[in-house]
N, C-alpha and C positions, 0 to 999 in steps of 0.2 A: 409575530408571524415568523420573525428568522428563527429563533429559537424552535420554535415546531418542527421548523424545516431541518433544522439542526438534528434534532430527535427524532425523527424520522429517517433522517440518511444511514445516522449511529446505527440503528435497529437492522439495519441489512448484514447481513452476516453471510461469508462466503470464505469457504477451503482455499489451500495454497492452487490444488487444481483450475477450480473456479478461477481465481484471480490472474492465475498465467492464461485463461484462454480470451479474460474481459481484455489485457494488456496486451496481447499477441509475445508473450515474453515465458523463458523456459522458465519453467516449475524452482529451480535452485537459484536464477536469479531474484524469481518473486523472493522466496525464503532470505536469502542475504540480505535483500534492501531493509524487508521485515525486521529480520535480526538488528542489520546498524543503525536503524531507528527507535529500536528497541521497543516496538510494537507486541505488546501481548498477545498470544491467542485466550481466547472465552472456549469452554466448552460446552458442545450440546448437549444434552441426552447421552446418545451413543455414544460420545467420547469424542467426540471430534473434535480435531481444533478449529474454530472456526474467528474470521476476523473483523474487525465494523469496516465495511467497505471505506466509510468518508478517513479512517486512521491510516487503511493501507493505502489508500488512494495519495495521502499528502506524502506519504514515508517512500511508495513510489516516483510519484511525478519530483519531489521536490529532490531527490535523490540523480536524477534526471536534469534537472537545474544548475546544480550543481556540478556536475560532470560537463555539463553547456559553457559556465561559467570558467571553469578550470583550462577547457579547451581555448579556448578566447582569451584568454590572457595567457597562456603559454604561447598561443600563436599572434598577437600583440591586436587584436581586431575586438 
């Protein structure tokens, strides 16, 4: 069952646009996180680049964590 669930979430594909409006976050930060995580885009048809939500979702949030993490221990809490 998790593995379906797994391939399933993969199969969702969405643009840098898309993804900065699911986040509430500008377009060039999506792209950077993207880039240091070294997340690929897939192409459509048209040529677009589009990306598996569940890859940009971890290169995001955990990119997020990180920054959490760095804060908290520069500021000793």
């Amino acid at each position: 069952m998790a593995k379906k669930i797994y391939e399933t979430e993969k199969s969702y594909k969405f643009n840098i646009s898309q993804l900065s409006e699911i986040y509430g976050m500008d377009r060039k930060t999506i792209r950077r996180r993207l880039n240091y995580a070294g997340v690929k885009p897939s192409l459509n048809a048209s040529g677009a680049k589009l990306y598996a939500l569940l890859d940009a979702s971890i290169a995001i949030m955990s990119f997020e964590k990180q920054t959490q993490e760095l804060v908290y221990r520069i500021h000793g809490r």
